[in-house]
C-alpha positions as CSV (number, residue, x, y, z in Angstrom):
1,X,26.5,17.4,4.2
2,X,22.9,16.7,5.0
3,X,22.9,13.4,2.7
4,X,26.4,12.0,4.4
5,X,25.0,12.2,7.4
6,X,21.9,10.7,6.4
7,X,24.1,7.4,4.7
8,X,25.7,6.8,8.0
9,X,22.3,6.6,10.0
10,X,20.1,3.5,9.5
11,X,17.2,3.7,7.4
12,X,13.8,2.6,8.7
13,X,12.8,1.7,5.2
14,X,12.2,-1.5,3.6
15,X,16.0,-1.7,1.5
16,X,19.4,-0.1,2.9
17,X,20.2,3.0,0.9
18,X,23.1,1.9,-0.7
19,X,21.3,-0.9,-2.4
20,X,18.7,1.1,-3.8
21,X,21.1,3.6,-5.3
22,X,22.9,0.6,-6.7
23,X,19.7,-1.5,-8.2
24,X,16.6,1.2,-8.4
25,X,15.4,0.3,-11.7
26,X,16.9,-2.9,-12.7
27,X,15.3,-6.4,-11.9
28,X,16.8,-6.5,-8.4
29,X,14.2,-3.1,-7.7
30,X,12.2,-2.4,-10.1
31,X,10.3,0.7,-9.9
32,X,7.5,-0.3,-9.7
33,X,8.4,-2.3,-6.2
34,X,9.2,0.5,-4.7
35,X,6.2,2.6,-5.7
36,X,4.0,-0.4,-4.4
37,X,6.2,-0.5,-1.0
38,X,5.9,3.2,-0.4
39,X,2.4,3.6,-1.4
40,X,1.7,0.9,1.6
41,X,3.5,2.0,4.0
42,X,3.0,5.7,3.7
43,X,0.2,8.1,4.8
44,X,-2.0,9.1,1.9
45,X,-0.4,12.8,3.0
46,X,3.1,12.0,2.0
47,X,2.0,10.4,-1.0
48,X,0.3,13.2,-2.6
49,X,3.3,15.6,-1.5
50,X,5.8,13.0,-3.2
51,X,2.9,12.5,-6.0
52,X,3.0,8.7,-5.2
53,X,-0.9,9.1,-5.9
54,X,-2.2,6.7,-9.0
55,X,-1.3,3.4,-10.6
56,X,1.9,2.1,-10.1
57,X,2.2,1.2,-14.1
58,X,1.5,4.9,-14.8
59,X,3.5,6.6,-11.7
60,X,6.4,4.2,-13.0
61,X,6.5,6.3,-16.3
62,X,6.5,9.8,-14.8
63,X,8.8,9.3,-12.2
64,X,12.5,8.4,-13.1
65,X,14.8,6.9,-10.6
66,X,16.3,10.2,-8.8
67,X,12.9,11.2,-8.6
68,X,12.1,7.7,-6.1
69,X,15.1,7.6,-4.3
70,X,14.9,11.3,-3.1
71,X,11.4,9.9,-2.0
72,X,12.3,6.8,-0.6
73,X,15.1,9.0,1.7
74,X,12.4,11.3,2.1
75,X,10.3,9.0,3.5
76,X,12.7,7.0,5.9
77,X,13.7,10.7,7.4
78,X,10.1,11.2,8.0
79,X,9.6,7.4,9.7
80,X,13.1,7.8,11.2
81,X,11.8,11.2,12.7
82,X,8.1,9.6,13.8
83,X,10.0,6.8,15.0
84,X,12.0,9.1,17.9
85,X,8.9,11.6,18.2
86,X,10.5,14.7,16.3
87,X,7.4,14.8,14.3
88,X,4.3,15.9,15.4
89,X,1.2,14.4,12.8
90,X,-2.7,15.5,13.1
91,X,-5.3,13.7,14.1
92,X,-6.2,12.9,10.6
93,X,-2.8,11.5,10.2
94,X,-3.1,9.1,13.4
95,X,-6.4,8.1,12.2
96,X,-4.7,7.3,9.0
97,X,-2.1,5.2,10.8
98,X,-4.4,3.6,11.8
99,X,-6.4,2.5,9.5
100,X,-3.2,1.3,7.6
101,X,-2.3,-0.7,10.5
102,X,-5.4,-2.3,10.6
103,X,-5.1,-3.1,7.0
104,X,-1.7,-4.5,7.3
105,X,-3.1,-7.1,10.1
106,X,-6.1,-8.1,8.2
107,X,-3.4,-9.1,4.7
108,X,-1.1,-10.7,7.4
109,X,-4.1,-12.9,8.9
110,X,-5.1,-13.9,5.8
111,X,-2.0,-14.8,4.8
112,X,-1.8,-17.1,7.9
113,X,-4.7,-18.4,6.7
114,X,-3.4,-19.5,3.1
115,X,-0.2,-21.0,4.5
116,X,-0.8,-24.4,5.2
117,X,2.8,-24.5,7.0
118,X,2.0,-22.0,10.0
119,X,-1.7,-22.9,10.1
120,X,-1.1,-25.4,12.7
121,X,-0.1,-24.9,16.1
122,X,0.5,-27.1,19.5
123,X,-0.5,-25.8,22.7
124,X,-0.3,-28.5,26.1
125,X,-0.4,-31.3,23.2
126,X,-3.0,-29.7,21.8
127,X,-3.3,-28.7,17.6
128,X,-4.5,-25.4,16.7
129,X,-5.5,-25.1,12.7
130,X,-5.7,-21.1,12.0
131,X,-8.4,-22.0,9.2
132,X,-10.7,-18.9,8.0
133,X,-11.8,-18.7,4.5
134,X,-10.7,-16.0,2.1
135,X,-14.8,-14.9,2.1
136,X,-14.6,-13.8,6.1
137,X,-12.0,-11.1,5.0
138,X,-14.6,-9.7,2.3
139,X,-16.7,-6.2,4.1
140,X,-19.8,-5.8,2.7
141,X,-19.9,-2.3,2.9
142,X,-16.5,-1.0,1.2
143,X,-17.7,-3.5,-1.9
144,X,-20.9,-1.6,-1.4
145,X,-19.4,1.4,-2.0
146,X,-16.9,1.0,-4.8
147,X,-19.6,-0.6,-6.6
148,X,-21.8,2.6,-6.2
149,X,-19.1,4.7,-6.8
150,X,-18.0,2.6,-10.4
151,X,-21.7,2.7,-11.6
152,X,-22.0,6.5,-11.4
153,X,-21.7,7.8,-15.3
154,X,-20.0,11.2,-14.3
155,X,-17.8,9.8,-11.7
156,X,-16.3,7.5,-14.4
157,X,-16.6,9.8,-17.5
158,X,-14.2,12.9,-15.3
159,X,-12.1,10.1,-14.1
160,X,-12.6,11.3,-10.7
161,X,-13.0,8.1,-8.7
162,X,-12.2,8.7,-5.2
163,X,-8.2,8.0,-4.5
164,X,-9.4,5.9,-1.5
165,X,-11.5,3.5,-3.3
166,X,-8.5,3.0,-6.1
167,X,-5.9,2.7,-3.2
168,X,-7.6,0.1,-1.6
169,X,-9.3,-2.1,-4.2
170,X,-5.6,-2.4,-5.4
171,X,-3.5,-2.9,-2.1
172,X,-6.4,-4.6,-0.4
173,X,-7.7,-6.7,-3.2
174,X,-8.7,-9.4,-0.2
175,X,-11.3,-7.1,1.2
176,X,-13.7,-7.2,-2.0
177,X,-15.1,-10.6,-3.9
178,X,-14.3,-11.4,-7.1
179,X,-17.3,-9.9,-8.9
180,X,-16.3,-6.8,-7.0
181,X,-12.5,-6.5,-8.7
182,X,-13.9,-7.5,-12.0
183,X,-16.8,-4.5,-12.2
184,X,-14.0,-1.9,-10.6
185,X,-11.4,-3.7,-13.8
186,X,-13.8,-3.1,-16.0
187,X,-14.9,-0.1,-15.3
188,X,-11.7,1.8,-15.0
189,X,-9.4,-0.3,-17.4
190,X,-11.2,0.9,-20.6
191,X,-11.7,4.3,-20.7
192,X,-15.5,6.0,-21.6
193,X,-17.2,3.6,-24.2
């Protein structure tokens, strides 16, 4: 049917399907790698649909392995589709593309940053260093926020943080200092004290 078809096509997805129906779930792909992979690369959209929404440590628990790998095909059908324009997303949605593909440059600077093996490069005999601290990647004004949103009593005490400041202090972790991540740990880790 439907799913044959679908095995014979290539998945625009991270693994080929026949490897995650092998190893979902065992140390070659654990779970929780493939909640982490589709919460990055998926519109916040599809991840409340697939409810991808939330930790990976507690999604992990409440979704079993059929559970992810109907998402996972769901969600290469749905990039496969965007890829050849069958899909028509909202203005919200492109917005949310990008957004994410901003995102995605940023961590892939800033890895070029950390690597000391591509950080140099020769143009016309000349060297080029890519050399930018970790502290140019903070933004002032996202730490801002989280930290106004973490030290609002009855934000914390209905455990209704926004999803975008969770999503983002976890996948982005480079946009915030240190003293940032630690207040947000602390003040979500722990429960009401």
């Amino acid at each position: 049917g439907d799913d044959d078809t679908f095995e014979k096509q290539k998945c625009i997805g991270k693994w080929p399907m026949g490897f995650v129906e092998k190893h979902l779930g065992t140390t070659k792909l654990p779970k929780s790698e493939m909640i982490t992979y589709l919460q990055r690369s998926a519109n916040p959209n599809w991840l409340k649909r697939s409810k991808l929404v939330g930790l990976p440590r507690s999604i992990r628990k409440n979704r079993n392995c059929h559970q992810l790998m109907s998402a996972y095909k769901d969600f290469c059908r749905s990039s496969k589709a965007r890829l050849v324009g069958a899909s028509a997303s909202s203005n919200q949605d492109d917005w949310h593309d990008v957004v994410d593909d901003v995102l995605k440059l940023l961590e892939l600077l800033r890895e070029l940053s950390e690597s000391k093996s591509n950080a140099i490069y020769s143009r016309d005999g000349d060297d080029f260093r890519f050399d930018v601290s970790a502290s140019e990647f903070y933004s002032k004004k996202l730490a801002n926020k989280v930290v106004h949103q973490i030290h609002e009593p009855l934000v914390l005490a209905a455990d209704a943080l926004p999803e975008w400041s969770t999503r983002i202090i976890l996948n982005h972790s480079m946009l915030f200092p240190y003293e940032t991540r630690f207040q947000y740990f602390s003040a979500t880790s722990f429960g009401v004290s």
